[in-house]
N, C-alpha and C positions, 0 to 999 in steps of 0.2 A: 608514524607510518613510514615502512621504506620506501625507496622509488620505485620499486617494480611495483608495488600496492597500491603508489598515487596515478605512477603510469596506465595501470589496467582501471581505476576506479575511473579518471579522464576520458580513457579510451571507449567505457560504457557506455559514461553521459554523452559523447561526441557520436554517438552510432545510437541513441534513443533518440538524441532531439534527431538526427539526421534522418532516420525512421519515420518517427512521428511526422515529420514536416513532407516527406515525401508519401508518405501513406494518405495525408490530409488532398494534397495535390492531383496523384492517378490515382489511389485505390491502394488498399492494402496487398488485392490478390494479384497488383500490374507491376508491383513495384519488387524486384529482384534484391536479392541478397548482395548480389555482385555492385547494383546501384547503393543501395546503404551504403557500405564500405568506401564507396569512392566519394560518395556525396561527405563521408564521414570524416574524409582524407587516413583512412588504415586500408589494412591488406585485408583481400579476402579470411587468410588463416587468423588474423586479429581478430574479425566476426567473430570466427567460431569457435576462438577462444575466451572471448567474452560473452556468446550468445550461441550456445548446440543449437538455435534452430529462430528463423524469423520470428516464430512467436515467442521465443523468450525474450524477446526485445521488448514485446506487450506486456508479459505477466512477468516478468522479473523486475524487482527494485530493490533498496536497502534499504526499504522504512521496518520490516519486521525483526534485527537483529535492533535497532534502532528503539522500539516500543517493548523490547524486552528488555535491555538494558534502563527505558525509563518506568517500567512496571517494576524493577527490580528496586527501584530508588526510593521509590514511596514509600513511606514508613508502614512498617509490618502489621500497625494498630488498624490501619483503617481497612474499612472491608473490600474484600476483593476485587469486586465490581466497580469499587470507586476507584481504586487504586487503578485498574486499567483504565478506568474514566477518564480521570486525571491525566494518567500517561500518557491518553491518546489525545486528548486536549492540546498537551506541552507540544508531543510529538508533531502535528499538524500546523501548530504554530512555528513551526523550524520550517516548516516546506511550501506550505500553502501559498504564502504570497507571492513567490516564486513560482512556482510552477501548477498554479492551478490549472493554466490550459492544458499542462502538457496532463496535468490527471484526468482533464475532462474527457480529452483525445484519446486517452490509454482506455477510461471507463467503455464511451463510445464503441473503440473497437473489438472490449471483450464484448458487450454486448448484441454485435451487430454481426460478429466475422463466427459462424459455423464451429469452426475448427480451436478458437479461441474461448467463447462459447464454455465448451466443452471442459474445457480444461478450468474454467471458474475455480472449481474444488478444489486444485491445490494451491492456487490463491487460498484459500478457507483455511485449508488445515494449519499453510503453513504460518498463520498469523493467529491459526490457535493455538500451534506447539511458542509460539513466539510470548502466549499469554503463559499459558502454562510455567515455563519456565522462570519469566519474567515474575510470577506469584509463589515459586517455590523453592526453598531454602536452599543453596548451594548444598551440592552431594546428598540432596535427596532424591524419592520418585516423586509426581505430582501424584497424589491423590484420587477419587473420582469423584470428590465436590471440586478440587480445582479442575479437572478438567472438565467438569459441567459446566463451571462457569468459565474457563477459555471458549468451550463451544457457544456457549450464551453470547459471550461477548464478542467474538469473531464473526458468530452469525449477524449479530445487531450491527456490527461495523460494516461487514457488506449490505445490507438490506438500507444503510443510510447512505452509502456511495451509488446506490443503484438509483436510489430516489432522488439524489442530488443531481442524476445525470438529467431525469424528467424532471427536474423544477430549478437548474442554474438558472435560467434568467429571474427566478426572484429571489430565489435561499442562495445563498454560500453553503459551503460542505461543511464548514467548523457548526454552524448554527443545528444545522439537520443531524449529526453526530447526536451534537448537545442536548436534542431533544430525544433522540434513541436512547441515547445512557440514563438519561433521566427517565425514563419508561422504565429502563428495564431494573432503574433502581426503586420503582416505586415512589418518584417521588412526582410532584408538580411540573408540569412541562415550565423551562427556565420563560423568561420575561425575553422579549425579542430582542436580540443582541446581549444578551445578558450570557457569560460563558460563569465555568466555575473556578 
């Protein structure tokens, strides 16, 4: 990674938790772009070349380059669904103990802020193009069974982050995943705490 790349990926995290923390405190709609940035320690022009707009501070992350690269790893034997299974299992395990609050916070405010809301769907797509390609052979096109099942599995993947927001105080997100992918694999819901 060069510096301008680790510079601007710092510069993200430093103005998301700065976000999150200040949206948590006045309100997402009280809290000014101009306050992130400063709370952040960058310039206004840093925002908005990190973030075109206060809400992409919410819906933007770098787990979906992240779950294609680990869709892509799994061997090509195993079926589709599992291979995202899997990759999203690995993937989750890299983040979640770190920063589950700040997912809970981020879930929270898509679900709660109108404007954010709205924009859910290209959260959706863009972790279905992220399966998609993740499931399909360098220098090809995805198919329409793989992108039936990126839509499958992207759908399943938000429908268990949504449920995890109404049931955090008793489920973890990795356990209610685990139970979605196993649904939509057809198989026996896992044994509690039991991952794959």
């Amino acid at each position: 990674m060069d510096g301008r790349t680790h510079t601007r990926q710092r510069n993200r995290a430093a103005i998301q938790e700065a976000a999150l923390r200040l949206f948590a405190e006045q309100g997402y709609e009280a809290t000014t772009v101009a306050q992130i940035a400063r709370e952040a320690g960058v310039s206004h022009m840093t925002f908005f070349r990190c973030f075109p707009t206060k809400e992409d501070v919410v819906l933007d992350d770098d787990y979906d380059p992240m779950l294609e690269e680990l869709v892509r790893a799994r061997p090509a034997a195993e079926p589709p669904v599992e291979r995202v299974h899997r990759a999203t299992m690995a993937g989750l395990g890299q983040v979640y103990e770190h920063h589950r609050e700040a997912l809970l916070g981020r879930v929270g405010l898509l679900l709660s802020i109108p404007g954010l809301r709205a924009r859910i769907g290209e959260n959706l797509a863009s972790a279905r193009t992220a399966f998609e390609r993740g499931l399909t052979p360098e220098g090809e096109e995805p198919g329409v069974e793989t992108r039936a099942v990126a839509a499958a599995c992207a759908s399943a993947l938000a429908e268990a982050v949504i449920a995890w927001s109404e049931v955090h105080e008793r489920a973890e997100l990795p356990d209610v995943i685990d139970r979605v992918f196993h649904a939509l694999r057809g198989l026996p819901a896992p044994a509690q705490g039991s991952r794959p």
